[in-house]
C-alpha positions, -999 to +999 in steps of 0.1 A: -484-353+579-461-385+573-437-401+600-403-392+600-389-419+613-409-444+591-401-423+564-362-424+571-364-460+575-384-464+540-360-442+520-326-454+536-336-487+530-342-486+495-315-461+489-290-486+502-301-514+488-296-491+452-259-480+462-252-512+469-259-525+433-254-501+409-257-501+371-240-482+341-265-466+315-284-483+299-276-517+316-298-507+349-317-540+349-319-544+381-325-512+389-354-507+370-366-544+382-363-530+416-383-496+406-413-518+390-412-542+422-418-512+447-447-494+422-466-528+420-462-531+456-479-503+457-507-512+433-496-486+405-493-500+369-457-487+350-448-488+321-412-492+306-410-478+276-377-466+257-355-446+283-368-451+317-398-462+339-434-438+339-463-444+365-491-423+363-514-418+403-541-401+396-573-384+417-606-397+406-624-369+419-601-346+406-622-326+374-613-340+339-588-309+332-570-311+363-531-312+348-504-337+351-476-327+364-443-348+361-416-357+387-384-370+373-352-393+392-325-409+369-317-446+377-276-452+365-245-449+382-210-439+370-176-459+360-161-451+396-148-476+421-161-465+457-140-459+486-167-438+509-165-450+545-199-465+548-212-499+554-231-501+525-210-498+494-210-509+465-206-547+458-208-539+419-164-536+415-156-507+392-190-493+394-212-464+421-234-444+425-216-409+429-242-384+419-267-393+439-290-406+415-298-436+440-307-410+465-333-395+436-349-432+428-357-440+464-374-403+471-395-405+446-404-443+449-409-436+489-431-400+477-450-419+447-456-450+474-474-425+499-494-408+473-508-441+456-521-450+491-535-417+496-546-403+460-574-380+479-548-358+487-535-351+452-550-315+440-528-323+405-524-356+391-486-366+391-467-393+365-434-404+381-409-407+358-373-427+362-350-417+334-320-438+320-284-432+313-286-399+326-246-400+325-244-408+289-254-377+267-280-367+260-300-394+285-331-416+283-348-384+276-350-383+244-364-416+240-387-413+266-402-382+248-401-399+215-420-430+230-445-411+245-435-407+282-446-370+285-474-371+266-502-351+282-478-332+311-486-297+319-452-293+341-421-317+347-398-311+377-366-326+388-348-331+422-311-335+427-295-343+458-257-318+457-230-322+488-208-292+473-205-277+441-180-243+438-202-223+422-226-225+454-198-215+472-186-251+484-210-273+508-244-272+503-258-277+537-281-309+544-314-296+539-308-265+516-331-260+485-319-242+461-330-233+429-333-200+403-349-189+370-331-197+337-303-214+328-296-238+361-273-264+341-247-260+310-248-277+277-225-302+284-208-321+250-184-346+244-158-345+218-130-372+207-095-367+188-078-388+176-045-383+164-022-407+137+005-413+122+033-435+112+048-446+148+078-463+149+107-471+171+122-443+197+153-435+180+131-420+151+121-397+184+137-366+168+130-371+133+092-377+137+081-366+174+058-383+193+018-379+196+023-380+232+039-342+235+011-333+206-016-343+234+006-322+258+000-298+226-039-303+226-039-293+267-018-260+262-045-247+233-075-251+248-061-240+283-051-205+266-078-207+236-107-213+258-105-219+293-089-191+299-100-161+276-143-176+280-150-178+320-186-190+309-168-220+291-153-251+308-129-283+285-110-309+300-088-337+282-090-366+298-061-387+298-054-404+264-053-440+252-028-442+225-018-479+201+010-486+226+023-476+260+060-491+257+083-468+265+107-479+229+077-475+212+063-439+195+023-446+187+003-450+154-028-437+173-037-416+200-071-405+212-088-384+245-120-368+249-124-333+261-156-327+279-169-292+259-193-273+289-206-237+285-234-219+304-249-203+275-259-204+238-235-179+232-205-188+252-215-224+236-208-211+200-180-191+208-162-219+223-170-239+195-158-213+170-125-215+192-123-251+191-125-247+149-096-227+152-074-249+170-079-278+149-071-254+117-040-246+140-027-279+147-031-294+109-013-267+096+017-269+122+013-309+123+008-316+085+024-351+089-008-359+118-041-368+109-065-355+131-100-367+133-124-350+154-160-364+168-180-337+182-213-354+201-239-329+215-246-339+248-271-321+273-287-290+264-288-267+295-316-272+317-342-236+318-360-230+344-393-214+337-404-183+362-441-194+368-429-234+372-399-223+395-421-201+418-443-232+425-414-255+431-397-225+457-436-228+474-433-260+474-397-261+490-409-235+518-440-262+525-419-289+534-422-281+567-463-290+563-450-327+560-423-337+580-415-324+615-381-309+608-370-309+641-367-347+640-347-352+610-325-320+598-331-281+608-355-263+593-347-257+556-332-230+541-346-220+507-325-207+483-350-195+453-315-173+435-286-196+435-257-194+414-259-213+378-235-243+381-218-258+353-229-294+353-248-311+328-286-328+328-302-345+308-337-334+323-332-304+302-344-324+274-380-319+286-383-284+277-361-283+251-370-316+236-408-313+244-415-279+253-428-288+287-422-256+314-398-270+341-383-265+372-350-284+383-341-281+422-315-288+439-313-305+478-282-298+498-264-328+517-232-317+526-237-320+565-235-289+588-206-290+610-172-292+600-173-330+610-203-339+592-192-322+563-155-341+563-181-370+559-206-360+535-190-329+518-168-344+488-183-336+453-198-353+430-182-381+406-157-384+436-150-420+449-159-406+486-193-389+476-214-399+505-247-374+510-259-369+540-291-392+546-309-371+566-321-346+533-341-377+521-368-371+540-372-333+530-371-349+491-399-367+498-415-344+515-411-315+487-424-341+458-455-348+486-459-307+489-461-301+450-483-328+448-510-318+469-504-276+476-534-256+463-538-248+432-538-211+420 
């Protein structure tokens, strides 16, 4: 049994300290500074090699072919400038942490802290693992694998804190784990146009057009090509950049990037067969426009495997073993057959990648009452994301119950 209240204090400490500076992708310097700092502390040895932070805490007594199971958090935060109501914000301008991932370092740092000091208690051997650029497809991952970071892991499991998502039917109560067999994530790509031509002055408006109503163009199609006809399929253009914004001035160049999402391998290739079409569309309507298209695959959908997900749903219904719920957050609800959502993750390059059997789950802190939750309920990538605290604990708690539950 651990403390809660020392516990709280632990994780919100090092949580804020995290929101307060964060880091893009691959420029988490500090972050990762911060991550080694707390694992020495705690007399562990990590390593940093490409794409993230790994710590190995290991029984002794444990046999020689007890397995190594790995616990995953991702380290970078997104190009957002904060404007949650909280007094520790970021003091990075332009930059936060508005998926949570600062929530994910300091549960596993306070979990992996507590288990270096008490190793007896392990009945698997654990490696933490801190990922990198999780928001730039397709993540540290890849690297990590390639360097090897995974090497010798029977299991890898991730955690992700979620305030509201509408596939889960809006707010995810503070304490909720939910989690389900298969696909759990989307492939999640990222493709950039870019459109050209000769430009010009506005008086040629009429005679030429402008790549400005072609991007208007671009939205239509893929609203009526694919949004709409695949429901498994999600593409956004975001807004453009173009050679010039004057007003007397029609531009050379105009680029956006759609984000290209589906839930499955065959909703993925039927988009993409769609997206063919459109560009076969557009140059034979606009012959006078170049059109250039980059298509980079981003993350594959995370799978979660049935024997790997019914230990991390044990797990989940265990936390109650560690922390007295009744002094931090209700008892938790477990939700082991929740909805697929359509974000991306880059921890589904451990199975696909590596072929290590996972488990992704996710923690709800969206608050409970309709007051809480105008506090803690906004989504994610939002400038007021702001999870509730108070699921921390019950992180911690369900890496410290996988950790240590009996083996079968």
């Amino acid at each position: 049994m651990v403390d809660p209240p020392t516990l709280m204090r632990s994780v919100r400490r090092l949580r804020r300290q995290i929101h307060q500076h964060p880091e893009l992708g691959w420029e988490e310097s500090e972050t990762i500074k911060k991550v080694l700092e707390e694992l020495k502390l705690a007399s562990l040895v990590p390593l940093y090699p490409v794409g993230g932070v790994v710590c190995d805490i290991t029984n002794t007594i444990l046999p020689p072919d007890t397995p190594r199971i790995g616990f995953r958090a991702d380290l970078d935060a997104l190009p957002i400038q904060e404007d949650a109501n909280c007094g520790w914000r970021s003091q990075n301008d332009g930059i936060m942490h508005a998926c949570g991932h600062d929530c994910h370092t300091a549960m596993l740092l306070t979990a992996g802290t507590f288990l270096a000091r008490h190793p007896e208690q392990l009945t698997r051997n654990v490696r933490l693992i801190f990922t990198q650029a999780e928001e730039i497809p397709p993540g540290g991952e890849p690297g990590l694998i390639k360097a090897g970071g995974t090497k010798g892991l029977a299991e890898v499991y991730g955690l992700h804190v979620i305030t509201s998502a509408p596939e889960l039917g809006g707010v995810l109560p503070t304490g909720t784990f939910a989690t389900r067999q298969g696909n759990i994530t989307a492939h999640s790509d990222r493709i950039t146009i870019r459109l050209e031509t000769e430009g010009g002055h506005v008086i040629q408006l009429r005679e030429r057009g402008s790549l400005t109503g072609v991007y208007a163009w671009w939205v239509q199609a893929l609203e009526t090509e694919i949004l709409q006809p695949i429901p498994e399929a999600l593409v956004h253009a975001a807004t453009p950049t173009a050679s010039t914004m004057a007003a007397n001035i029609l531009p050379s160049w105009l680029e956006f990037v759609i984000s290209f999402r589906a839930a499955d391998s065959e909703s993925y290739a039927e988009a993409k067969s769609r997206l063919d079409g459109i560009v076969m569309l557009f140059r034979a309507i606009y012959a006078d426009v170049t059109v250039t298209v980059d298509h980079k695959v981003g993350h594959v959908p995370t799978v979660n495997d049935e024997s790997v997900s019914k230990t991390a749903v044990l797990a989940a219904c265990d936390v109650e073993r560690w922390v007295k719920t009744e002094d931090v957050i209700e008892v938790p609800r477990v939700w082991a057959d929740c909805p697929q959502i359509m974000g991306g993750e880059s921890f589904g390059r451990f199975r696909h990648d590596a072929g290590i059997p996972s488990n992704f789950m996710l923690l709800g802190a969206g608050g409970h009452t309709e007051a809480e939750q105008a506090v803690h309920g906004f989504g994610h990538h939002c400038p007021k994301f702001n999870p509730d605290e108070r699921a921390l604990p019950l992180g911690i708690a369900y890496w410290l119950s996988l950790a240590t539950r009996p083996r079968d």
